[in-house]
C-alpha positions as a Markdown table, in Angstrom:
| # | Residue | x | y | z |
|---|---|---|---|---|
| 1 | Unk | -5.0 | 7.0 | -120.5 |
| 2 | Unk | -4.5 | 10.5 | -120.0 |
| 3 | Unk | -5.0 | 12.8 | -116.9 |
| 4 | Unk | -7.7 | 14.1 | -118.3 |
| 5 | Unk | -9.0 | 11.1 | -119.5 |
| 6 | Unk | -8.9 | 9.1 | -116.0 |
| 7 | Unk | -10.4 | 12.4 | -114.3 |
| 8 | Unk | -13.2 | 12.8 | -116.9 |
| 9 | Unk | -13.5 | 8.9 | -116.2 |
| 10 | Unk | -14.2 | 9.7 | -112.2 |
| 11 | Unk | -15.9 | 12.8 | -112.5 |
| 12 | Unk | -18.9 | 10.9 | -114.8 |
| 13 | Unk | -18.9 | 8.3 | -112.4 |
| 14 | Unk | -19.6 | 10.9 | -109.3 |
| 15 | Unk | -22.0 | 12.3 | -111.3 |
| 16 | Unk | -23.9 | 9.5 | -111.8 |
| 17 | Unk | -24.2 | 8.9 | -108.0 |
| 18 | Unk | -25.2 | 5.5 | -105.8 |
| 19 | Unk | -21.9 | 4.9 | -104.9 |
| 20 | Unk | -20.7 | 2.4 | -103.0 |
| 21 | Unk | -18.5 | 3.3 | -99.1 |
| 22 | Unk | -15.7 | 1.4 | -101.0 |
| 23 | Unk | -15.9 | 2.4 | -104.3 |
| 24 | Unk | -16.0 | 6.3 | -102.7 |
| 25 | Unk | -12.9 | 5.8 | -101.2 |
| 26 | Unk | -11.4 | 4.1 | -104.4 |
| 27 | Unk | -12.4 | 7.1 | -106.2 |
| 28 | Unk | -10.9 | 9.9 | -103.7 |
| 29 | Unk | -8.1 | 7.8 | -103.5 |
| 30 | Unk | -7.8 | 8.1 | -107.2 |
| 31 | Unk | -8.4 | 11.8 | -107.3 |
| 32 | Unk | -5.7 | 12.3 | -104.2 |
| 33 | Unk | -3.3 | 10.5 | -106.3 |
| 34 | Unk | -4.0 | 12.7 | -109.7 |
| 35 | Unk | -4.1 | 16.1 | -107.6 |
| 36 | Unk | 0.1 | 15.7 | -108.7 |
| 37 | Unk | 0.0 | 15.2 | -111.8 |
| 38 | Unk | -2.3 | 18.2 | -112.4 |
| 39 | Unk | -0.5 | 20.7 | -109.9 |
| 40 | Unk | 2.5 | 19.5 | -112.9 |
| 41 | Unk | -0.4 | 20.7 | -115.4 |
| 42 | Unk | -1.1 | 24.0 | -113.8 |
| 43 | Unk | 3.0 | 24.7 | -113.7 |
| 44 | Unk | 3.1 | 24.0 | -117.5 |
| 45 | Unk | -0.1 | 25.6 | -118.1 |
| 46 | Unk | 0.8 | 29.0 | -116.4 |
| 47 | Unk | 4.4 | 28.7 | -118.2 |
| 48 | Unk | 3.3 | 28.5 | -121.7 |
| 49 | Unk | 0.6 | 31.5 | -120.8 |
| 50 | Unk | 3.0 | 33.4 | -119.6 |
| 51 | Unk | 5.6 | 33.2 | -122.4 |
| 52 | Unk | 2.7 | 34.7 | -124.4 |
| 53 | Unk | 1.7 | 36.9 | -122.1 |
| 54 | Unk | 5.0 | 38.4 | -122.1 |
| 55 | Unk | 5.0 | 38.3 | -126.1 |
| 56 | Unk | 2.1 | 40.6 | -125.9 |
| 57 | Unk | 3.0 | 42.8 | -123.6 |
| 58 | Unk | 6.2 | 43.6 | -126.0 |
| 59 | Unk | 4.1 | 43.8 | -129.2 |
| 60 | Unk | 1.2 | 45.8 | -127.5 |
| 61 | Unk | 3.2 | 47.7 | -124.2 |
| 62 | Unk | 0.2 | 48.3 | -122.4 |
| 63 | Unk | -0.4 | 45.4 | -119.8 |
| 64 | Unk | -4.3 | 45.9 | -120.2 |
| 65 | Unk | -4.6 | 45.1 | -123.8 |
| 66 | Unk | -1.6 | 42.6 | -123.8 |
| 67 | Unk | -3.4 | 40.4 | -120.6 |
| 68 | Unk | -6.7 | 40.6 | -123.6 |
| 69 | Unk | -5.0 | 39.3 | -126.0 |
| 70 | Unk | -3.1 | 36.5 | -124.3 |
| 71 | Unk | -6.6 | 35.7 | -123.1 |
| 72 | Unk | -7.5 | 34.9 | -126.4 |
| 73 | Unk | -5.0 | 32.0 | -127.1 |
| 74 | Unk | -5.0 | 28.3 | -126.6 |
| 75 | Unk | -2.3 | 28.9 | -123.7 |
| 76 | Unk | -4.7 | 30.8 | -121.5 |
| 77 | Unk | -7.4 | 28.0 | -122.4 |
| 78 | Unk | -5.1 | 25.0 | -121.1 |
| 79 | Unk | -4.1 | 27.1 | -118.3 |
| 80 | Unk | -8.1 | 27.6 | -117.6 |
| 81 | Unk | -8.6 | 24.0 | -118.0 |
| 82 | Unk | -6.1 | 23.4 | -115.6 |
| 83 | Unk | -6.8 | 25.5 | -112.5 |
| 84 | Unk | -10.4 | 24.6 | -112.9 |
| 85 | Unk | -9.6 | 20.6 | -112.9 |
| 86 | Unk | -8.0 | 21.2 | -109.3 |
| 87 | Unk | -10.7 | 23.0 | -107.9 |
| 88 | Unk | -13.2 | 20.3 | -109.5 |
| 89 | Unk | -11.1 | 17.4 | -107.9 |
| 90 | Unk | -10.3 | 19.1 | -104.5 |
| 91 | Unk | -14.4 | 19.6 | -104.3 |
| 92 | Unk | -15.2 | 16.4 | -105.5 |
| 93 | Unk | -12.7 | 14.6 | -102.5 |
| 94 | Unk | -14.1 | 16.5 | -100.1 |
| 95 | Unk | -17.8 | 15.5 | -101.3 |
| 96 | Unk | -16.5 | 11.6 | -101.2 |
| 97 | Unk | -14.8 | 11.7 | -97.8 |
| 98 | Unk | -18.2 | 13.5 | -96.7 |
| 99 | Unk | -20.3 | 11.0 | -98.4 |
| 100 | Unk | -17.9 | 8.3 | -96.6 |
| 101 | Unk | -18.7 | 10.3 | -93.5 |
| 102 | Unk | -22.5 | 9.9 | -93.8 |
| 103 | Unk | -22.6 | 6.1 | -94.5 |
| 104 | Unk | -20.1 | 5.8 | -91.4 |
| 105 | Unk | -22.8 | 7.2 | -89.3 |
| 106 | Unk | -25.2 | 5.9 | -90.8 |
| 107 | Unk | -23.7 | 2.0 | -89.7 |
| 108 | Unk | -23.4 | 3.7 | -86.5 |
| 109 | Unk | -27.1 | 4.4 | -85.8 |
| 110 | Unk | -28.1 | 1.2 | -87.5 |
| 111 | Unk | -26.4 | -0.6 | -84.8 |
């Protein structure tokens, strides 16, 4: 299973809702662990846009219309993809940790 894949996978699930206090801290857990794998992503990502970033700005030589053009290209879609899965995951840990937060006080008051 891909990255994508397995964070696709948790994201649905948090979507869904009703979790569990375990099964929160599985999934943040889960998401900590990937938060890696797609900071190795982003490095790739913003590589390969930049090698044809750089390609444009030699063909075109005006950063304005090069920076379009590379915007148009499956690089600067990955790279996209990639920022935007880290900001997704980073949000949706902190909305586990808070939702672990809320059924810890919850138990508290019950008691």
């Amino acid at each position: 299973m891909t990255v994508r894949e397995l964070f696709t996978k948790i994201r649905d699930e948090v979507r869904i809702g009703e979790l569990q206090p375990a099964r929160a801290a599985v999934l943040a857990s889960q998401l900590s662990a990937l938060l890696g794998n797609i900071s190795e992503e982003i490095l790739e990502a913003d590589v390969a846009f930049n090698v044809v970033y750089a390609r444009e700005l030699d063909k075109e030589g005006t950063a304005n219309r090069a920076k379009i053009r590379a915007e148009l290209t499956g690089e600067y879609r990955r790279k996209r993809q990639a920022h935007d899965m880290h900001l997704v995951a980073v949000e949706m840990i902190r909305s586990l940790r808070k939702l672990q937060d809320t059924y810890r006080d919850e138990m508290r008051l019950t008691r």
